[in-house]
C-alpha positions in Angstrom: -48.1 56.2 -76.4 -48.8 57.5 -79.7 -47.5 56.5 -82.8 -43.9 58.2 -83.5 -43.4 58.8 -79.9 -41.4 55.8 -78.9 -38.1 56.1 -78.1 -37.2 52.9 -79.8 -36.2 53.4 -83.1 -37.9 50.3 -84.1 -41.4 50.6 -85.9 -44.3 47.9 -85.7 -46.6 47.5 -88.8 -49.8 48.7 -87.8 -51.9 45.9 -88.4 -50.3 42.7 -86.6 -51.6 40.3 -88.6 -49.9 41.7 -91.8 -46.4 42.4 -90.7 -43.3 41.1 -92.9 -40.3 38.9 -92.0 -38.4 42.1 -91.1 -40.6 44.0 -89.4 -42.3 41.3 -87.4 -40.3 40.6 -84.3 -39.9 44.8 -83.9 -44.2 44.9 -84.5 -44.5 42.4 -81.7 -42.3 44.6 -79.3 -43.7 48.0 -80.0 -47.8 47.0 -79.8 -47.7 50.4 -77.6 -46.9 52.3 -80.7 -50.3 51.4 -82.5 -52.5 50.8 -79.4 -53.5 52.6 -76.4 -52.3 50.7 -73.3 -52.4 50.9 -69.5 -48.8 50.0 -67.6 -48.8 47.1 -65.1 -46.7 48.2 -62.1 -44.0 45.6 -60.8 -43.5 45.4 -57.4 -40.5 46.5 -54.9 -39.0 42.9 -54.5 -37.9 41.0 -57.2 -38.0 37.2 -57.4 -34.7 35.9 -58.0 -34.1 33.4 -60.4 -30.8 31.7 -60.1 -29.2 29.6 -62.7 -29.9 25.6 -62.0 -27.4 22.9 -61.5 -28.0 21.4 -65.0 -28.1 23.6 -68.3 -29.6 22.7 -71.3 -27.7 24.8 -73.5 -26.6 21.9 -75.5 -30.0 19.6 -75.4 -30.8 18.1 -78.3 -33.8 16.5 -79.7 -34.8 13.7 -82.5 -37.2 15.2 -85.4 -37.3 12.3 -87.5 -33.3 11.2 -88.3 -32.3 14.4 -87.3 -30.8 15.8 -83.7 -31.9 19.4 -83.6 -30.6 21.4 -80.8 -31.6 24.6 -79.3 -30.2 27.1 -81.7 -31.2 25.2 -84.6 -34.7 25.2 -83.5 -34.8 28.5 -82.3 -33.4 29.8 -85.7 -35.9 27.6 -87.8 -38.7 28.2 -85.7 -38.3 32.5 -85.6 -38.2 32.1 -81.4 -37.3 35.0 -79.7 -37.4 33.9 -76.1 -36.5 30.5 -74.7 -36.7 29.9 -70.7 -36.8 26.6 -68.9 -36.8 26.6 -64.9 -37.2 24.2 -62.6 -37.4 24.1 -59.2 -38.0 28.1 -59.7 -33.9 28.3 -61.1 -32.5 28.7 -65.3 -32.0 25.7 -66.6 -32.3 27.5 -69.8 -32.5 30.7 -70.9 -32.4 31.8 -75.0 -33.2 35.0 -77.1 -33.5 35.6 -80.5 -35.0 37.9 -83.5 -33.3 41.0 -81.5 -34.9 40.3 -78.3 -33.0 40.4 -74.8 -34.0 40.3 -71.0 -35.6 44.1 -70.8 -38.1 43.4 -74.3 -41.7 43.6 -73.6 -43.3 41.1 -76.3 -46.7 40.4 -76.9 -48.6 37.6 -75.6 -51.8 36.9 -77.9 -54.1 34.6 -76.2 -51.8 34.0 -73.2 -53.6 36.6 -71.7 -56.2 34.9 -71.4 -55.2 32.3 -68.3 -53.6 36.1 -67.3 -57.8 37.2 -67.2 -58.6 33.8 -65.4 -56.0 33.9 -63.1 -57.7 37.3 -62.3 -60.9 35.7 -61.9 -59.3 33.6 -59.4 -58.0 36.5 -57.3 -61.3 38.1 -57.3 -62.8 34.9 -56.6 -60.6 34.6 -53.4 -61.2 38.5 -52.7 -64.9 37.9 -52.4 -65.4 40.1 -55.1 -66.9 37.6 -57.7 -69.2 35.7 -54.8 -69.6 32.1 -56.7 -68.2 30.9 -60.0 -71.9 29.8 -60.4 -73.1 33.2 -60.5 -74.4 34.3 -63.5 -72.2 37.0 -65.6 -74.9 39.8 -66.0 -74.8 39.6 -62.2 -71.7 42.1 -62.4 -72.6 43.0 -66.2 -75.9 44.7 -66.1 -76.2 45.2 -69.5 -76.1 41.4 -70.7 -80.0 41.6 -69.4 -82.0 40.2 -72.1 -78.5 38.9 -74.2 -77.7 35.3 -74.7 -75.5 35.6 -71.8 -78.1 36.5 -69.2 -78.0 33.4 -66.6 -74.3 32.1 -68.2 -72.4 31.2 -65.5 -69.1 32.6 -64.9 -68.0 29.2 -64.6 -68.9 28.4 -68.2 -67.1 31.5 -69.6 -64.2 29.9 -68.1 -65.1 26.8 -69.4 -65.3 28.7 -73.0 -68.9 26.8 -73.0 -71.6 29.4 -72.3 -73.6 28.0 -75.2 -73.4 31.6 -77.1 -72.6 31.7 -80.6 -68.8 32.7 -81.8 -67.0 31.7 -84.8 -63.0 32.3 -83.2 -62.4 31.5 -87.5 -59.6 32.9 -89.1 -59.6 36.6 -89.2 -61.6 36.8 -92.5 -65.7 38.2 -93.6 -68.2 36.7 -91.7 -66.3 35.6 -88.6 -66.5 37.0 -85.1 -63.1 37.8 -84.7 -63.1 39.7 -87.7 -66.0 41.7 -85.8 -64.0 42.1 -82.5 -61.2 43.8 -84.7 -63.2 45.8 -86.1 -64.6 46.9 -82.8 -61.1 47.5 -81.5 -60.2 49.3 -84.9 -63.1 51.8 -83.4 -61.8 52.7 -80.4 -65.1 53.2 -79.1 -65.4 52.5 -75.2 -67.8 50.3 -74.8 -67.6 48.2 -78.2 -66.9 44.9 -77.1 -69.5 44.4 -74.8 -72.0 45.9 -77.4 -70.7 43.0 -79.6 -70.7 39.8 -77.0 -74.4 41.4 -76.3 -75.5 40.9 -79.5 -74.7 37.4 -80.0 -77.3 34.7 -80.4 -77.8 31.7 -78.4 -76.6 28.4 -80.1 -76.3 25.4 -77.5 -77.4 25.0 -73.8 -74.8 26.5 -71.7 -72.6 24.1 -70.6 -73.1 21.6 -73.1 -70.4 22.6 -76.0 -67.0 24.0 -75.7 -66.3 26.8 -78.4 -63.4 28.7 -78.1 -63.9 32.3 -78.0 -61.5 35.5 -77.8 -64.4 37.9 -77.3 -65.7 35.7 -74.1 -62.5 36.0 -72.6 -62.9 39.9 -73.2 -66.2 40.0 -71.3 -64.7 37.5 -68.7 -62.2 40.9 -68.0 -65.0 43.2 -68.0 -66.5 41.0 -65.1 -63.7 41.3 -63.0 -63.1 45.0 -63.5 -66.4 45.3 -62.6 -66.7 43.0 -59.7 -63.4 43.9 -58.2 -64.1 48.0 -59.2 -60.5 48.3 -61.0 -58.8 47.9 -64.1 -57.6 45.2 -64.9 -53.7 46.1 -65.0 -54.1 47.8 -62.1 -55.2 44.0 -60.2 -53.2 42.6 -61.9 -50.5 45.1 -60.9 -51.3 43.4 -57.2 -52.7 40.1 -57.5 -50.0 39.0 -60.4 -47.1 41.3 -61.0 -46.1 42.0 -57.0 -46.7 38.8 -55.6 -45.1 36.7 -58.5 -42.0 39.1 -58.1 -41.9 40.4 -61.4 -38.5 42.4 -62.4 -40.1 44.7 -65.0 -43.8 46.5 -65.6 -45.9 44.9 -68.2 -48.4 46.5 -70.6 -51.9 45.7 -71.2 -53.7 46.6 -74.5 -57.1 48.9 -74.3 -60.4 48.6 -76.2 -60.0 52.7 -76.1 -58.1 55.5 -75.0 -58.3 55.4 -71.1 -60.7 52.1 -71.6 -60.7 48.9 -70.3 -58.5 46.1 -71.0 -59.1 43.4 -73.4 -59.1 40.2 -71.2 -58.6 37.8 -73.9 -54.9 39.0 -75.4 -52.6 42.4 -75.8 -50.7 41.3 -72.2 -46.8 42.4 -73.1 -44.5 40.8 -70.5 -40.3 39.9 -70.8 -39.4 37.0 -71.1 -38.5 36.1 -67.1 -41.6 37.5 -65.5 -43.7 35.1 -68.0 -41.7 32.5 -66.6 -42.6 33.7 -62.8 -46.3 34.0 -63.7 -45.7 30.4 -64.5 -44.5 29.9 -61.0 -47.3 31.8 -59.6 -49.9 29.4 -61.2 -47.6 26.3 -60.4 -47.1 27.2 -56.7 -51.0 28.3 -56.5 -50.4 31.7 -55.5 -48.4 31.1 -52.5 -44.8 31.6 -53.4 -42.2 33.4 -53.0 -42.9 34.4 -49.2 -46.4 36.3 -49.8 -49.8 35.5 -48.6 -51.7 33.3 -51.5 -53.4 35.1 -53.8 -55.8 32.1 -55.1 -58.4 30.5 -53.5 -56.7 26.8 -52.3 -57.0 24.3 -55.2 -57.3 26.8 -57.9 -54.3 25.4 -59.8 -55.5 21.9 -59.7 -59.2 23.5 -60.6 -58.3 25.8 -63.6 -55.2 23.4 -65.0 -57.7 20.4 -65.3 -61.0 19.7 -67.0 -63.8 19.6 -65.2 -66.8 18.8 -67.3 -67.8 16.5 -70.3 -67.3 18.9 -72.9 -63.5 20.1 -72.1 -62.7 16.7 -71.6 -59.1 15.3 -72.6 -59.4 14.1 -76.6 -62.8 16.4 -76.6 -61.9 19.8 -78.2 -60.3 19.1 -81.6 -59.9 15.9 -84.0 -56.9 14.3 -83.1 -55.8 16.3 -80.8 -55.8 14.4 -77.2 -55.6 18.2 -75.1 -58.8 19.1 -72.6 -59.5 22.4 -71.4 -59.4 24.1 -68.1 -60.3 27.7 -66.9 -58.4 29.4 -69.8 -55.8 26.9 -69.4 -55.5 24.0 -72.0 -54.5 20.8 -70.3 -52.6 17.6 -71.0 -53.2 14.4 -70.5 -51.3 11.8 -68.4 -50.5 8.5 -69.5 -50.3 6.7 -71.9 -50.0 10.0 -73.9 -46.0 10.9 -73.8 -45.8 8.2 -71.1 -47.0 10.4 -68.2 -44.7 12.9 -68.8 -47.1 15.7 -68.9 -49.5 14.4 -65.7 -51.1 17.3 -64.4 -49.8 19.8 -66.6 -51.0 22.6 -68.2 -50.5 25.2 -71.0 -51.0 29.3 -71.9 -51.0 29.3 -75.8 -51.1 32.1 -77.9 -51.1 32.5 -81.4 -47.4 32.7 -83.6 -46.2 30.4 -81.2 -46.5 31.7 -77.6 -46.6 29.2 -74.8 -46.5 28.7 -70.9 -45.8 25.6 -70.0 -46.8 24.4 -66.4 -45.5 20.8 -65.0 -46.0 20.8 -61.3 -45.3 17.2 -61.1 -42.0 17.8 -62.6 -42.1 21.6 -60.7 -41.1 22.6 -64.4 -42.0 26.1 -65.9 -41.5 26.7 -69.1 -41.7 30.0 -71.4 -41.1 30.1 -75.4 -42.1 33.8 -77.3 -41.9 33.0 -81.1 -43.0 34.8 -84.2 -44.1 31.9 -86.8 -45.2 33.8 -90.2 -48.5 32.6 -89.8 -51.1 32.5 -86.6 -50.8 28.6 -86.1 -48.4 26.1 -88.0 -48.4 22.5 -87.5 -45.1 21.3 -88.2 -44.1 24.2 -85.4 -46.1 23.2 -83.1 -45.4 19.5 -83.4 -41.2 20.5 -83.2 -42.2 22.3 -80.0 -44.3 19.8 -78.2 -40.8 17.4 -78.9 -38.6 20.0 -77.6 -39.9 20.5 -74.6 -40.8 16.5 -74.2 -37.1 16.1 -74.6 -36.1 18.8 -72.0 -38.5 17.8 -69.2 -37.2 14.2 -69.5 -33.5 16.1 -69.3 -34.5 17.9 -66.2 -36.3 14.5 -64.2 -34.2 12.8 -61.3 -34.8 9.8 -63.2 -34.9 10.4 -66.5 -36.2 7.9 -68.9 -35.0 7.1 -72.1 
């Protein structure tokens, strides 16, 4: 959809990353007014989600001396959708910043365990033959490129050894680059730009997180699987997880592919049952699994020296999985977060998985700036304090 089509009279800023406190939530909504996209189908049957025999409405948490509660933090902290279930029912469910249940809002680098999750499907398919198998196996043209050999497993990994600087948007770092190739609307950009990077470590040996590898991670399963990616995902994702409304996926150019590592808009609810579908490993809701068996334990979990737990960045005691960052169990948070794992996307987008606890849950924020600490570190106590609220025993 073109800019000025839209029937919304809302109006997003055309460059995402300059929006204002006005605008913002509206420029989040509307990403189909300023880029060209391809519709993920839902399917017939809808998963229902029915409300759970304990709300949180009225949870509170400690920051310091203070009790916050939901609508304080939801108000401080720009949120504009708040879901907890567990057991697959609404313990919680929150909207903000003009949002309600039919608002399609943009995921960032969510998308990305979207793209894996893909990978898995494909995987399972017998499209993509062997994690193992080396990327320019189903990319051609990354013959002679640093990534030529690069496991498919280490572009899940986000350690293919290939130089990227992620950085923050300004000259001289890749992601700068990869907007400008988007900026171009040129079919066939992004590749040309993961091509032309040069080899920095042994693959395998160094994590480095990397937008555009996640990008080239979608091209291999469009071209493994022969589709585009909203299309799969359209079956692998949206139909079997029961999702109640279509998504939209964001395109490198008009009629192009996909970009595998953000631009997924979702509501609020069918993030939540894509959070189920990864939790339950593809099996629920009554349909044939999806995933190979053990995928969730596989791509929730690290699996390799550099994604290790306490690994990735100073202080910070998360590992890494297949697009999925992971938590640790104890002592960290007592346990709590044992086996769990976590979407993140930048402005504060998160998908929570806790299949100990068989806890999903789904926050859609928009924080003034891409990342913010004192945020992040309300969130992470939020949610502490509402898994805790939903165990049989809870402890103190």
């Amino acid at each position: 959809m073109a800019w000025g089509q839209s029937s919304d009279p809302e109006r997003a800023a055309p460059n995402i990353m300059k929006t204002t406190p006005e605008n913002q939530a509206a420029t989040f909504r509307n990403q189909d007014q300023i880029w060209p996209h391809r519709t993920i189908r839902r399917g017939e049957a809808v998963r229902p989600l029915a409300p759970h025999a304990r709300s949180l409405a009225d949870q509170t948490f400690a920051v310091g001396e203070v009790r916050v509660g939901v609508d304080d933090f939801m108000a401080r902290r720009r949120t504009a959708g708040f879901l907890i279930l567990k057991n697959g029912e609404i313990a919680l469910e929150r909207y903000g910043l003009g949002n309600g249940p039919d608002s399609c809002w943009t995921s960032f680098s969510m998308a990305k365990s979207i793209t894996a999750t893909l990978l898995g499907a494909a995987l399972r398919d017998g499209a993509i033959a062997s994690l193992d198998d080396g990327c320019d196996l189903y990319l051609p043209g990354l013959a002679g490129s640093a990534y030529e050999g690069v496991t498919v497993r280490n572009v899940l990994r986000m350690c293919s050894g290939v130089a990227w600087n992620e950085g923050d948007n300004s000259n001289g770092h890749d992601i700068r680059r990869l907007g400008q190739a988007m900026v171009s609307r040129r079919a066939g950009s992004v590749l040309d730009l993961m091509g032309g990077l040069p080899r920095a470590e042994p693959p395998g040996a160094v994590f480095n997180y990397s937008t555009g590898e996640s990008c080239l991670l979608g091209a291999v399963v469009a071209a493994a699987t022969g589709r585009w990616l909203a299309d799969y995902a359209a079956e692998k994702i949206w139909g079997p997880a029961g999702m109640e409304a279509d998504g939209r996926w964001q395109l490198e150019s008009q009629d192009g592919l996909e970009l595998g590592g953000f631009g997924v808009s979702l509501c609020l609810r069918d993030a939540g049952r894509f959070g189920l579908l990864a939790l339950e490993n593809g099996e629920g809701f009554g349909r044939p699994g999806v995933l190979p068996p053990g995928w969730r334990d596989l791509a929730g979990q690290p699996d390799c020296a550099a994604t290790a737990f306490g690994t990735l960045t100073p202080g910070s005691p998360a590992g890494y999985g297949y697009h999925w960052w992971a938590l640790p169990g104890a002592p960290y948070a007592g346990g709590l977060h044992t086996g769990a794992f976590v979407a993140l996307g930048a402005f504060g987008q998160r998908i929570y998985v806790n299949p100990t606890e068989r806890l999903v849950a789904v926050i859609q924020s928009a924080w003034r700036q891409p990342s913010d600490a004192e945020a992040e570190f309300e969130t992470v106590m939020l949610l502490r304090a509402m898994v805790r609220a939903l165990q049989s025993d809870p402890t103190p």
